[in-house]
N, C-alpha and C positions, 0 to 999 in steps of 0.2 A: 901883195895885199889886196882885198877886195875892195874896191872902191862903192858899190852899190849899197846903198846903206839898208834897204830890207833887203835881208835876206831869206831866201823860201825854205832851205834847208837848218837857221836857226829858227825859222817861227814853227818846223816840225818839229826841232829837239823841247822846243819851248811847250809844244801841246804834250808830246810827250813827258816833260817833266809834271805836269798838272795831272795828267793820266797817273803816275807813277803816287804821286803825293796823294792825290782822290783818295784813289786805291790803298795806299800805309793807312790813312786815317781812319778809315770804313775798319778795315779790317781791325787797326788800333794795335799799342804794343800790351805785352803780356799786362793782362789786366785791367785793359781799355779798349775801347769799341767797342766791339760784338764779342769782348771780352772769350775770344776763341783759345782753345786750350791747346796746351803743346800736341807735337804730332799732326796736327791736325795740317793739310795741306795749303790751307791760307793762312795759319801762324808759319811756316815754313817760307811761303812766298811773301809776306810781310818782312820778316826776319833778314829775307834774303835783299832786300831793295834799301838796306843802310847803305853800304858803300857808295851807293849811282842818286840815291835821290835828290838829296839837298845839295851836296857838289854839282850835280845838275845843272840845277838851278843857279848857283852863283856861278859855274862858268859861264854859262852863257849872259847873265849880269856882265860880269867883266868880258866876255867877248864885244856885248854892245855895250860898252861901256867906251874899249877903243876906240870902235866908231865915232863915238860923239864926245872923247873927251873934251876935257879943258882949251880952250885956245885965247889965246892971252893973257890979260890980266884980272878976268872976271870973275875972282874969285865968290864974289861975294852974290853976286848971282846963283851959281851954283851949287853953294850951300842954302841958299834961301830953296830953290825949283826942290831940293832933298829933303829939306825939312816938309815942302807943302807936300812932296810925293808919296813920303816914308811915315814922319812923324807924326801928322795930321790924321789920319786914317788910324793910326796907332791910338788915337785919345779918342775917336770919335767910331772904332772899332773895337779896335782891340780891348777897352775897359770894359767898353757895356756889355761884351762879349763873355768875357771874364766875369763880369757882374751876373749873366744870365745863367753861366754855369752852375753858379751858387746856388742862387734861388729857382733855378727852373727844376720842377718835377724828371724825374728819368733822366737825369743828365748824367755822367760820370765827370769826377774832378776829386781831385785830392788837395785842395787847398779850399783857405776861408774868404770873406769879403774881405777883408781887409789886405791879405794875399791879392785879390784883383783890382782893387783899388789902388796899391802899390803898381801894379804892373809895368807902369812907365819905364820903373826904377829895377825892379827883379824879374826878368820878363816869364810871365809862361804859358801854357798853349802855344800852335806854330807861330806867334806874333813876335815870339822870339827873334826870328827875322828880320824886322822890321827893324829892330838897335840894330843888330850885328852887322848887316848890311850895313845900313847909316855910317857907322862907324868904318867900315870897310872905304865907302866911297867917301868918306871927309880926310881919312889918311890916308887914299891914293892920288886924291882931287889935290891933295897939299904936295905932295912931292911931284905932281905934277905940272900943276901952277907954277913951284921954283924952278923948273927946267931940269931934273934929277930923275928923270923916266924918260931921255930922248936916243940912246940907243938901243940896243935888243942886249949890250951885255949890262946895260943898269937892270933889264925885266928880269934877265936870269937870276941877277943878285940880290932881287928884292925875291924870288920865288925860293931859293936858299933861304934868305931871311924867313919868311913867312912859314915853312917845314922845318926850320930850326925852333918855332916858336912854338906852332903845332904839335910837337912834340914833348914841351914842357909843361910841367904839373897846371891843372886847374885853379886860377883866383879863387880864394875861400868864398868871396860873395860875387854874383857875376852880375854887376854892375854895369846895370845900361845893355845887357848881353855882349860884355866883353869875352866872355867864353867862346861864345857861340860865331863872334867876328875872329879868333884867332882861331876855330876851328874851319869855315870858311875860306879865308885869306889864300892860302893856297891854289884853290880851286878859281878864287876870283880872277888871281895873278895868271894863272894856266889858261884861264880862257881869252887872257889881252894877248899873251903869245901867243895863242894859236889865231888870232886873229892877225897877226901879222905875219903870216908862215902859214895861211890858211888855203893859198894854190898848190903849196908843194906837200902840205900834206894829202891835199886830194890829192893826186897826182903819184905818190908815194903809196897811201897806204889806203886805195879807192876800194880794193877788194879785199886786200888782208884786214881793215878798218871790222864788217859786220862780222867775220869771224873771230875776230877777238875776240868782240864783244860777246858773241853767241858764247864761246869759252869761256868765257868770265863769269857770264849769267849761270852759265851750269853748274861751275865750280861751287858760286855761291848757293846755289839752292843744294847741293849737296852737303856744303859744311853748316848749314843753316839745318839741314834735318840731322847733322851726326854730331856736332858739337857747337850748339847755338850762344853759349858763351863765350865762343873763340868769334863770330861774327858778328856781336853785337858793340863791340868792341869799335866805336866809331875814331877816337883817338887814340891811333896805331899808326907802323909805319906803312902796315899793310893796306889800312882803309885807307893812307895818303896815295899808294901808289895803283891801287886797284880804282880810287875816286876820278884819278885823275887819269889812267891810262883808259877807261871806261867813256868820261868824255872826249878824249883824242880822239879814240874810235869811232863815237856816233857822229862825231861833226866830220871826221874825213869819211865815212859814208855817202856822203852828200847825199842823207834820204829826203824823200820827198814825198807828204803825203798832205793829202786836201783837208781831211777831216781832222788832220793835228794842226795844221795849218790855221784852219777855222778854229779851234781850241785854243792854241799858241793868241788869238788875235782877243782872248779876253782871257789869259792870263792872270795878270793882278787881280781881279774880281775872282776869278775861282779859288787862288792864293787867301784873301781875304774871308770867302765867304761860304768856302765850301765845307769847312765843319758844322757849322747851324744848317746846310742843309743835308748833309751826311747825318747829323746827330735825330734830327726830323723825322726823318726818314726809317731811321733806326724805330724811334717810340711808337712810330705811325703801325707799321709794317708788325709789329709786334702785339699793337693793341688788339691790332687785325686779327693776330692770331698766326701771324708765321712766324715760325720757329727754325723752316729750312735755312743752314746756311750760306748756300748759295744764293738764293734768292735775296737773302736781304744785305747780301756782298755787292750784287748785281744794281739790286735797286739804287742803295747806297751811294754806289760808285754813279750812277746815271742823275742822281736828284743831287751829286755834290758836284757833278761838273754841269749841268742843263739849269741848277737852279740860279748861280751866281750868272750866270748870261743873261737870264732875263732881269733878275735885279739890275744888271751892269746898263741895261741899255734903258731902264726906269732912271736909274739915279745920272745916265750921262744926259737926260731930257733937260735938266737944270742946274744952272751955273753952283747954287748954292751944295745941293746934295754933290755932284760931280767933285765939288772941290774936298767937302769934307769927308766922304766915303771911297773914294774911288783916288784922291792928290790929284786931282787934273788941276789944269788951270781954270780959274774962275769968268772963264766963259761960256755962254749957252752954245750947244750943239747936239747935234743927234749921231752923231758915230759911236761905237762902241769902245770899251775901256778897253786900252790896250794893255801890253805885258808892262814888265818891270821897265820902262825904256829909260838907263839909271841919268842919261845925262840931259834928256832935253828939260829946260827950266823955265 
């Protein structure tokens, strides 16, 4: 097990998942974003980045997640640090976010105000996350807390549990993003294993790890251009085992790169804020008068990960915005907002 608690190998997969996410949103699903039509090679490579992106993300949640679990009886602390992290930024973003979609000119959204003014409760846009997560880390933090996750055959048998559930029909209302927490849960539990078994998979599978993935990546843009119905399909048993064997891969990689690196190190703020500036960028680019699709892929993707960095490092100037925009704690400081880091409180 690694003892080093940054690691430089998950703050690549971490910029990496921001890069991945930017990129889905810009581009958008059929009939959102730059609203790009079938065939076209960035609905394709959109299409093809379900299985890896938000599993992604929540393993690496649950990888530093192990790091900084639970230790003793602090229970109560540590739901309190997830409420200020998760849910505070969820009322203090994710609504007036929601509310902007509404009434703002050139926006795309398919619901009303009163749809984002609920949102706490029926989540939509990617803040979905921000329940499903919560919910993830309050029922792992619990069976944690009781001492009922302290050998490696409890992880397996809650990672059974959680792809036996994953694979059960959808709640009629997805409450609080309970859908979205038992579609996650898997991936979360996969990345606390691999964080304990994270030498001998490098070690094992250091070089067979990028070629997997390189195959996997192919395969999926291949079935994403010849039957995009069969890939969109994110609760399968396929998307469980293609989600998860995708993150095994990149993390026993041990890749290493500076500029994901840098990316990975303001995470949650691009997580947060890189739609309004993806969306931006969109109307801007357009008033302009550009119509290439590349270019306003390009831009898109450049204005939704560079814009939330400079906001992150405005809002971490001061205790008050830092706490409600960004979950830090309610101290002044000048460091930048870091990723999802789920356990420190």
């Amino acid at each position: 097990m690694q003892s080093n608690k940054k690691s430089l190998e998950i703050e690549t997969l971490r910029g990496l998942a921001c890069l991945l996410l930017v990129l889905y949103h810009v581009i958008g699903p059929l009939g959102g974003g730059l609203k790009i039509d079938l065939g076209s090679p960035f609905r394709i490579l959109a299409d093809s980045m379900v299985y890896v992106r938000m599993p992604l993300f929540t393993f690496i949640s649950g990888y530093i997640y192990s790091i900084y679990k639970i230790r003793g009886n602090d229970f109560s602390a540590y739901w309190r640090g997830k409420v200020r992290r998760l849910i505070v930024p969820l009322f203090f973003v994710g609504i007036p976010f929601s509310v902007l979609q509404v009434v703002g000119p050139g926006v795309n959204n398919d619901f009303g105000l009163i749809d984002a003014l609920l949102s706490f409760y029926v989540p939509i846009n990617h803040f979905w996350f921000l329940q499903a997560v919560f919910i993830i880390f309050m029922f792992v933090g619990f069976l944690q807390w009781r001492g009922w996750l302290q050998t490696a055959t409890r992880l397996y048998l809650l990672f059974l549990f959680s792809a036996a559930v994953f694979l059960m029909p959808l709640f009629p209302v997805d409450a609080f993003g309970i859908n979205g927490a038992i579609y996650l849960l898997p991936f979360f539990v996969t990345g606390m294993i691999c964080h304990e078994k994270v030498n001998e998979l490098k070690q094992s599978l250091k070089v067979i790890g990028p070629v997997v993935f390189v195959l996997i990546s192919v395969a999926l843009l291949y079935i994403a251009a010849v039957d995009r119905e069969f890939i969109v399909d994110r609760r399968s048993l396929v998307g469980l085992l293609v989600g998860c064997a995708s993150c095994i891969a990149l993390l026993s990689s041990d890749m290493r790169s500076k500029a994901l690196i840098w990316l990975g190190g303001y995470s949650y703020a691009i997580f947060l804020f890189h739609v309004l500036f993806a969306g931006s960028s969109r109307v801007a680019l357009r008033r302009l008068g550009v119509t290439d699709e590349s270019v306003l892929v390009v831009g898109g993707v450049l204005f939704g990960l560079l814009g939330p960095v400079v906001l992150s490092n405005v809002f971490s100037r001061f205790a008050i915005t830092s706490t409600l925009f960004l979950g830090e704690r309610a101290i002044s400081k000048k460091t930048p907002a870091k990723g999802l880091k789920v356990s420190r409180t």
